[in-house]
N, C-alpha and C positions, 0 to 999 in steps of 0.2 A: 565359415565365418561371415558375418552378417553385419552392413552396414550398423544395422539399429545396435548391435553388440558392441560395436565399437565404440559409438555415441553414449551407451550407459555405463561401459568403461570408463572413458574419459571422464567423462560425468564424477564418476565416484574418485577416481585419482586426483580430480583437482579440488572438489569441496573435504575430500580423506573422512568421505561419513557419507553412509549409504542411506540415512535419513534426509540428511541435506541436497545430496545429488537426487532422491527422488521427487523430494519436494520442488526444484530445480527444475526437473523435465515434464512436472506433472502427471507423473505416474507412482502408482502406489509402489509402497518398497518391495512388497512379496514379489510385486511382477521385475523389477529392476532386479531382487536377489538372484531370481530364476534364470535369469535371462546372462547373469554373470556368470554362473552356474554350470550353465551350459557352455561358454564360452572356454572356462578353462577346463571341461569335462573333453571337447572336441579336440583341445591343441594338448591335453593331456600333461597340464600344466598348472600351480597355484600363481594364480598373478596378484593376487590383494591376501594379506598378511590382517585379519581383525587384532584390535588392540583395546586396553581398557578406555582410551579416548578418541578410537574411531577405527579408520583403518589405513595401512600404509604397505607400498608400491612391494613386492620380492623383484627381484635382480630382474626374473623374465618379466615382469609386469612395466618397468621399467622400460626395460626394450622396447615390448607391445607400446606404452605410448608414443612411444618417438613417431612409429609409423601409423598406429591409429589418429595423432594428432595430426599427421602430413595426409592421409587418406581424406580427413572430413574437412582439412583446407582445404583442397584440389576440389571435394566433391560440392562444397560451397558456391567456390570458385568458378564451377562450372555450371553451376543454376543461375550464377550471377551473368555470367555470360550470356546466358539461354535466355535469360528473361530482359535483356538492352534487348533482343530480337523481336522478342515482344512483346515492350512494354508493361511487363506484366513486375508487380512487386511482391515478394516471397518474405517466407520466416515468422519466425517466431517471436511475439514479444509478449515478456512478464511482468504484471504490474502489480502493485501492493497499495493499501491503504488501510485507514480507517475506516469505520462506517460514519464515525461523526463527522472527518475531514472533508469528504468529496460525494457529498449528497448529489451531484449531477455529473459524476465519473461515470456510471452506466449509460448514461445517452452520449456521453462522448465518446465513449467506446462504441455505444451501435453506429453514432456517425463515422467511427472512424475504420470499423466494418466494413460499410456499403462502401466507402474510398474504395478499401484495398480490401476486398475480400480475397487474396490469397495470401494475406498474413493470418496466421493464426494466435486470439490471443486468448492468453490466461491471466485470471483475476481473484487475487488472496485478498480478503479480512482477515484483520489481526490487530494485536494492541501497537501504540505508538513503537514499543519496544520491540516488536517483534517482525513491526515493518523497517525499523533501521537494522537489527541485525541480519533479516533479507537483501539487503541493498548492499549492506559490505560484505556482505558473504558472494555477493554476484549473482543471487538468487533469482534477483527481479532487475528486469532493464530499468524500469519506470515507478518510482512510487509518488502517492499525493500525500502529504503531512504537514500539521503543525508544528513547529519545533520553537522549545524556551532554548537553544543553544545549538549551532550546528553541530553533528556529532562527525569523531573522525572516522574517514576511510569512507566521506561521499560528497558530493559534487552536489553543489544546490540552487537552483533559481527561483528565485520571488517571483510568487503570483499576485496578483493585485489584493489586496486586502479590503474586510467589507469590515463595516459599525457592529457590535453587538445591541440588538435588540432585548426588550424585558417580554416573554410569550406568557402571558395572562387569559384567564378564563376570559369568558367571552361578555361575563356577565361583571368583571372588577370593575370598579371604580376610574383603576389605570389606563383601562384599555380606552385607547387612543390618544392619552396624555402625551404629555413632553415633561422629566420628571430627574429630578438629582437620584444618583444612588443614593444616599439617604433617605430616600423616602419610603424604600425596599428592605428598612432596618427592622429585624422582627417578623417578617416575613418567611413562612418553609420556603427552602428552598431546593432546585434539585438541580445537582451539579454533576459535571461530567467527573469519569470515572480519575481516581487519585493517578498521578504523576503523565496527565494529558496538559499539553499545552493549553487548550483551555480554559480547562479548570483552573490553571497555574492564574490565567488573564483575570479570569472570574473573582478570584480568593482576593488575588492583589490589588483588586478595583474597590474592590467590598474593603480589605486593610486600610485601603487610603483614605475612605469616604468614614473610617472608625469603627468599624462594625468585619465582624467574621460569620459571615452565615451558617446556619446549622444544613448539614448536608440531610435530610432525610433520607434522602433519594441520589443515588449513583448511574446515572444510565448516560450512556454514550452515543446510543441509535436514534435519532432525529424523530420519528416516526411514534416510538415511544416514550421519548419527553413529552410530545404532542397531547400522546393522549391523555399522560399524567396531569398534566395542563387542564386540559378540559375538563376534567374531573375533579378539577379543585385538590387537586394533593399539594400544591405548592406552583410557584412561579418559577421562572430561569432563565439567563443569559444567554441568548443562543448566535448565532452568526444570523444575520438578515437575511440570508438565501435559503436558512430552513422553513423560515416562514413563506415561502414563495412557492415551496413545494407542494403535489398533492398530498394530502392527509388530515387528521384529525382537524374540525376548524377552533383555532383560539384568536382569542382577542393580544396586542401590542400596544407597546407602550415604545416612546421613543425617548432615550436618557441623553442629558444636555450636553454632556460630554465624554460620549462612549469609547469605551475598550473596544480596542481594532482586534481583527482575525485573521492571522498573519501564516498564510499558507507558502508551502514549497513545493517544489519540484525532485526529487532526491533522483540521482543517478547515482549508477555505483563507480568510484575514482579513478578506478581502470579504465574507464569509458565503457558505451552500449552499443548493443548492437546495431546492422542500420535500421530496421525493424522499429528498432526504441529507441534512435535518433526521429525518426517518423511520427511515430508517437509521441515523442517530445514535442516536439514544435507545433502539433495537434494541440495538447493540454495548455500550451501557455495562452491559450485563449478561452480557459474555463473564468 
């Protein structure tokens, strides 16, 4: 029986879906199935019962976690111990995001690498939906997102909020104005993808000022608004930090009384690990 056995046990016992405990450790599910596989082929035992909505614990399986969950306390417990000796910080921490939320989440993770390079970390892309159902499922210690509503079953702190900018070819009229949204009435526009906080800022800026822009354009990745931009397919509202970034170069426009871009912190309710308490306090200085 084998430490790592225990851990992708447990794993699947607590999320009861051997998709979500894989996505969880970061390891493909064929290797996670195997690996279970083997486990109850050695004690010569079924410990997980599959079911039409996932899977749940049999009698011996049961038992195994009582002591599999006291094993990887203890064995935690004593890394924690090993590393006050020398100073040294350990574990694992999982983070979630957008690509349109956290355009400079990758260099805070390299910085927060070199800190503590003997944490090990992992890093999902995914829809707004699918970074909060990671965070209440205890997926991820850490995610970055815009939210029109806290959802339940997670913990949230406000990051600073920046202006929405207008990212205009290079060659408009606008670019370098100061300009009402009405003056962007009739205009293509390219908005982020439907039921993003974003978008939600964007539509409801545009409802106020009288006008609903026509979306031609769906795209979410910073990089590729960019280049649609330069290209003259349409204009768009973007957070002020996309345009700060390298990539494509477009012209800005600055609107007299912008829509704010209202980021969060999510942790999952349970609390994180110290890993992604670490990490937290890292990110609230993006």
């Amino acid at each position: 029986m084998e430490l790592r056995q225990l851990e992708y046990f447990a794993a699947v016992a607590r999320h009861k879906h051997f998709t979500r405990a894989a996505e969880a450790l970061y390891v493909t599910q064929p290797a996670l199935s195997q690996q279970i596989r083997r486990l109850e082929a050695e004690l010569g035992l079924t410990l997980l019962r599959r079911t039409s909505r996932g899977v749940e614990l049999t009698a011996a399986g049961a038992d195994l976690l009582v002591h599999a969950e006291a094993v990887l306390a203890e064995v935690a417990k004593a890394k924690a111990d090993m590393d006050r000796h020398t100073g040294v910080t350990r574990g694992v921490v999982r983070v979630a995001a957008t690509a349109a939320d956290a355009p400079r989440l990758p260099e805070a993770l390299a910085d927060f690498h070199c800190d503590h390079p003997n944490i090990q970390i992992g890093l999902r892309q995914g829809s707004a939906a699918e970074v909060i159902a990671l965070v209440q499922a205890g997926a991820v210690d850490v995610a970055v997102l815009a939210l029109t509503e806290e959802p339940a079953g997670v913990s949230t702190h406000a990051l600073p909020d920046e202006p929405l900018r207008v990212a205009v070819p290079v060659d408009d009229e606008l670019n370098g104005a100061t300009v009402t949204l009405d003056a962007l009435r009739g205009r293509p526009f390219i908005l982020a993808e439907p039921g993003t906080a974003l978008r939600d800022t964007v539509m409801a800026a545009a409802q106020a000022a009288g006008f609903s822009p026509l979306p031609l354009f769906e795209v979410g990745d910073p990089l590729t608004v960019r280049f649609l931009v330069r290209a003259g397919l349409g204009l768009s509202l973007v957070p002020a930090s996309w345009l700060e970034r390298p990539g494509p170069i477009v012209g800005a426009a600055d609107l007299s009384d912008p829509p704010r871009h209202r980021l969060q912190l999510l942790t999952p309710a349970a609390g994180t690990s110290p890993a992604g308490r670490l990490l937290h306090e890292r990110l609230l200085e993006l």
